[in-house]
N, C-alpha and C positions, 0 to 999 in steps of 0.2 A: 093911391100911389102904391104900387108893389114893391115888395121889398127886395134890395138887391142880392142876388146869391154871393154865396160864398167863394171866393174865389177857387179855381179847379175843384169844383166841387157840382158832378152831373146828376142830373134826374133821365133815367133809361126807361123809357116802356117796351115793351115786350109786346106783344099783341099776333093771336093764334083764332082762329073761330075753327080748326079742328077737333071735330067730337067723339073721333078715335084717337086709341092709343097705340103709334107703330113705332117705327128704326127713327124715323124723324123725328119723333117726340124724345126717345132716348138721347140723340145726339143733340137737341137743346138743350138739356134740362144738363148735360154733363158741363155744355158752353156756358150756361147762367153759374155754375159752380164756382168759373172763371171770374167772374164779374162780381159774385158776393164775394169774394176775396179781395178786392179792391175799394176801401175803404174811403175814397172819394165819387164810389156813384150811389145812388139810390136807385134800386131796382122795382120798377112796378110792372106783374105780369100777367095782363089782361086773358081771361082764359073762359072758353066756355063751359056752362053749367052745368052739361051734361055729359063732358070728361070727366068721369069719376078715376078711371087711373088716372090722368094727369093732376090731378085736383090732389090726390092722393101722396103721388110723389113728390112734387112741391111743399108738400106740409113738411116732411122729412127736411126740407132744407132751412139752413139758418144763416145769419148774416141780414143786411138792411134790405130785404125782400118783401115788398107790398104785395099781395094777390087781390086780383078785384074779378071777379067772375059777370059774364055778361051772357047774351041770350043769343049774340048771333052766328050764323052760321055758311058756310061756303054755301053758296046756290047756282044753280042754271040762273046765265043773264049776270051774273056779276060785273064783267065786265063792260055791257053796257051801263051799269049801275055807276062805274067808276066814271065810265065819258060822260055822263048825263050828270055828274056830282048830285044823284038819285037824292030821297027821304033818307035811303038806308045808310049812304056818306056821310052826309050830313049830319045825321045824330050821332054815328060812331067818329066822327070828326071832333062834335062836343065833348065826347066822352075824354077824347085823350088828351084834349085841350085843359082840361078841367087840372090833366095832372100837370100841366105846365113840363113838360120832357123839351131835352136838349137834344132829345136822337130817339126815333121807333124802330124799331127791328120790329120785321113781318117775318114770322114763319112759317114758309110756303110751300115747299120741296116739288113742286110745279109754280109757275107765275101766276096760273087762273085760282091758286089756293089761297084763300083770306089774301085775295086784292082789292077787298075794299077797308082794308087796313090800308095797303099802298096809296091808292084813293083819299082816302080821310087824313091820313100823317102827308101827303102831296097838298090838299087843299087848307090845311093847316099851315103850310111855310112851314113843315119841319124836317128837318133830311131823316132819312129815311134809310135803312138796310135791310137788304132782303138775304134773309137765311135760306139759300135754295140749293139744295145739294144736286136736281136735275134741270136740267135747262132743255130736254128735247125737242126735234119739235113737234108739231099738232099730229101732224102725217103718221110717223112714228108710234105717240103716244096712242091715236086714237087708232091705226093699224090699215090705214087708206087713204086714197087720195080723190078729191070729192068739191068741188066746187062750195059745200058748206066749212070743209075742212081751211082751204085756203082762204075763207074769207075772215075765219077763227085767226089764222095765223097772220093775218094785217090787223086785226085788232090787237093781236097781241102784241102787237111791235108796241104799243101805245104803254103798256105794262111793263113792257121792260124797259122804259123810258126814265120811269117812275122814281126810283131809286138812285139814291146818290152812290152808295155799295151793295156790295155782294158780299157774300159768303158761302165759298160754297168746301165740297172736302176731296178734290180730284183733279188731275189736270184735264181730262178732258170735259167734264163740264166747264171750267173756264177756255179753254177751246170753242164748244158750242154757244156759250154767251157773249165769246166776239165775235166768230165768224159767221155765227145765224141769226146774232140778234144785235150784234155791232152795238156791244157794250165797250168802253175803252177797259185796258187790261189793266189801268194803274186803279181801274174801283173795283177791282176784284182782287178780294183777300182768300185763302188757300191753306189748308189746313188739315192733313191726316186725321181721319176720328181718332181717340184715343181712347181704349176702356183703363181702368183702375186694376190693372193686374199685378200679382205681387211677383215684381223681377228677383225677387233673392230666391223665389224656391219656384221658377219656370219651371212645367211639366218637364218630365224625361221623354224625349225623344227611341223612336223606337220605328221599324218597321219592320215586319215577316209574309212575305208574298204568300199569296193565298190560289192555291190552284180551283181549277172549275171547280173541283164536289164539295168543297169547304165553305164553310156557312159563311157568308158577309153578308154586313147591316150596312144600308144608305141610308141620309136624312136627304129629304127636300124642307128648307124651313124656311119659315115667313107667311104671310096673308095667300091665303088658299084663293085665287083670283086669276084666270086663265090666260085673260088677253097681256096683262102682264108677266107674269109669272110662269104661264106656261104647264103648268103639274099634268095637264091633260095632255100635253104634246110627248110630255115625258112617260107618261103612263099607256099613252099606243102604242110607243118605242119599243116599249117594253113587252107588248104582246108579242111584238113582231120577234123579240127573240127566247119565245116560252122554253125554249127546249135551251138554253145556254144558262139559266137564269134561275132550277130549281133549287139552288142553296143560296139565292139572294131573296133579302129582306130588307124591304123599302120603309120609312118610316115616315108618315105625312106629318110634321110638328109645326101645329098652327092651326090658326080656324081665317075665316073668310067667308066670302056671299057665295062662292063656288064650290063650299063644304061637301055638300049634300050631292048634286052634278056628281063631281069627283068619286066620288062614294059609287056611285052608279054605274059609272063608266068602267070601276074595275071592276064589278062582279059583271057587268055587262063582257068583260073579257075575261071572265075565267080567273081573274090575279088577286081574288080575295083571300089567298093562302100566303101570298106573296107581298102582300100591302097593309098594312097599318096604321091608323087615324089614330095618332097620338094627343091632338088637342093641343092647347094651347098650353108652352111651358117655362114658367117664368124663370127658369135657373138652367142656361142650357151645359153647363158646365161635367154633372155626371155622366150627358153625353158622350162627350168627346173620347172617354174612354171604351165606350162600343163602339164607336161608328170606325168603319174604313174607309169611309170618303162622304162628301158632303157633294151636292148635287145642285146648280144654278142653272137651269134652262132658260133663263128670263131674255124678252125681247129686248127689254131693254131695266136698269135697274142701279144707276145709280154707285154709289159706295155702299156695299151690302156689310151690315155688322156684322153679320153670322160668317162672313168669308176671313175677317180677321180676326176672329175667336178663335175659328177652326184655325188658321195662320198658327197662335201662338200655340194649341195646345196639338199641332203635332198631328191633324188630320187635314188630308187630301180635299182638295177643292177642286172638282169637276165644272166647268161653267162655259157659260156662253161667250164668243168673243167680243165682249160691247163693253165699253165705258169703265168701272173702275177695276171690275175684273180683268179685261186685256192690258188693264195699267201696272197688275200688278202680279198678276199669277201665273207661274211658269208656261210657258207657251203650247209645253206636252200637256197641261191640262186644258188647256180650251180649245173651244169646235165651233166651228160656223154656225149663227143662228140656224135652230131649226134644222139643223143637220144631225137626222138620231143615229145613222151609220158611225158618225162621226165619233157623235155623243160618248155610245157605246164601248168604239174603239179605244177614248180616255180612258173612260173605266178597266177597261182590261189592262191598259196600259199600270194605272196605282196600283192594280192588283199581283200584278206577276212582274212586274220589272221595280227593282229596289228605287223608294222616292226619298232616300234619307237625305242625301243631297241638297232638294228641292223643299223638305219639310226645315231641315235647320235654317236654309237659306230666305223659308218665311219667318223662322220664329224669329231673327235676327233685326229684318227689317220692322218686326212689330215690337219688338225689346227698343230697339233707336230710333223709331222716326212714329209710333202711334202709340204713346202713354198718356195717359189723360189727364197729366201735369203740362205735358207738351201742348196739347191741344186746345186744355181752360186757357194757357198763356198766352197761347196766339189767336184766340178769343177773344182775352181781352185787351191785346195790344190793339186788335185791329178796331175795335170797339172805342177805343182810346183815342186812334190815330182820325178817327171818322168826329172825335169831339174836340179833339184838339185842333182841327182842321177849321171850324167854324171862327178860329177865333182872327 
């Protein structure tokens, strides 16, 4: 006979088979902050073995937090792994069964990411939450349209079925998880990321236009990877305008599979005078004081953390018009995908016409509405509201 729990008193698993550590893992790990604050759950958060930074940053955290490490991994075929309640559900089914949880949060930031988390806490009878901050679809994501592609994206309908909520940090992803994947809009919860910044002593705000011959520094940051991210799109562009561009200096911060490529491609165009592989850098903060604009070419991407860093400390965000960047970034800084006339034209724009206007009017919005008191608490309200709901 089992014993009976405690009243209002929840057991949460957490469960990830990501074996990188990106913006995704950052914006969980700030949401769990929210939930070890709340002294009627118990957090257990299954994690794979071969995430050394996340393994890493989790140890840092205190409060009722179980970690339990395991072996598996996102693969080609998951999804059919989930319709067929495969070997590989099934045993990850046991696993989280064993902890007896009241509620799984899957952390996904696509749907096809550790769905057989979704799978396993489904065929369990246990409701379920998916932490997805993208919802695109296959077309999009995979950059074509293709008879393989559309038959990904009826499978996928079955995945996003799967879950009782959502979480994701934007309105247009909850946009796209009703009207492409006809999610109802009362199980999707909404939530600004929020970093841990100290509002009593905000950066000072400043700006001094800078004509052609004066030296300016760009970042491109995040995972060096083309089809999303783009660095290569942005890096022709930029041939194309060698003679506008000799006191500009590009900073790549970040590593990725397309490291090396990248690499090639500029000296392949002459811009290794002009280009810098900075590597990966865990504190981007000393930045913000060189840089005069930050640079987002990406096809598609989400709520990018590095775009409300730069936000509060007072540099220019150049970026694509998709998703939470056209949610949020003054309109003079974004440009049609893939439009590098366009692209350009921003840049010259932060450069020579005064942005103080538009830089206060970021730090404001990320002073009230993205602190990461704000963001653990509606974390864990909706975390709450998803356990309270069972009863």
């Amino acid at each position: 006979m089992s014993l009976k729990k405690k009243e209002d008193h929840w057991k949460v698993v957490i469960y990830t088979d990501a074996v990188v550590f990106g913006g995704h893992e950052v914006t969980l790990l700030e949401a769990v902050k929210g939930l070890l604050k709340e002294p009627r759950l118990e957090v257990c958060f299954m994690v794979p073995e071969k995430n050394d930074r996340l393994l890493k940053k989790l140890s840092f955290l205190t409060g009722q937090l179980k970690i339990v490490k395991h072996s598996f991994s996102t693969a080609a075929g998951d999804v059919f792994r989930v319709l067929c309640r495969s070997t590989k559900v099934r045993k990850l089914q046991r696993i989280i069964q064993a902890h007896n949880p009241d509620l799984v949060i899957v952390s996904q930031g696509a749907i096809a990411l550790s769905a057989c988390g979704l799978g396993a806490a489904s065929l369990a009878g246990i409701p379920v939450m998916s932490f997805l901050p993208m919802a695109h679809p296959v077309a999009l994501a995979r950059g074509k349209q293709s008879l393989s592609v559309r038959f990904q994206e009826f499978l996928y309908r079955y995945l996003y079925e799967l879950p009782s909520f959502f979480f994701t940090m934007c309105q247009t992803t909850k946009k796209q998880l009703e009207h492409l994947h006809g999610v109802c809009g009362e199980q999707i919860f909404i939530s600004y990321y929020g970093f841990d910044l100290p509002q009593s002593s905000r950066p000072a705000l400043s700006w001094s236009g800078k004509g052609d011959e004066e030296e300016k520094h760009i970042a491109l940051v995040g995972r060096i990877e083309f089809h999303q991210k783009q660095q290569d799109f942005f890096v022709q562009q930029l041939a194309t305008c060698k003679n506008e561009i000799s006191s500009l200096t590009v900073h790549i911060i970040g590593d990725g599979p397309d490291k090396e490529p990248l690499n090639r491609l500029v000296h392949k165009l002459g811009l290794g005078e002009n280009v810098i592989f900075e590597g990966w850098v865990e504190d981007m903060k000393p930045w913000y004081s060189i840089l005069d604009a930050i640079v987002l070419p990406s096809r598609f991407e989400g709520f990018p953390l590095v775009m409300v860093e730069a936000m509060y400390h007072g540099v220019p965000v150049v970026a694509s018009k998709v998703d939470g960047m056209e949610e949020i970034l003054p309109v003079q800084w974004l440009f049609p995908m893939n439009d590098g006339e366009e692209m350009m034209r921003c840049l010259r724009y932060v450069f020579t016409i005064d942005q103080y206007d538009h830089l206060a009017r970021n730090q404001r919005i990320v002073v009230d509405e993205m602190t990461a008191e704000s963001y653990q608490k509606d974390f864990k309200n909706a975390v709450l509201y998803c356990l309270e709901s069972r009863k």
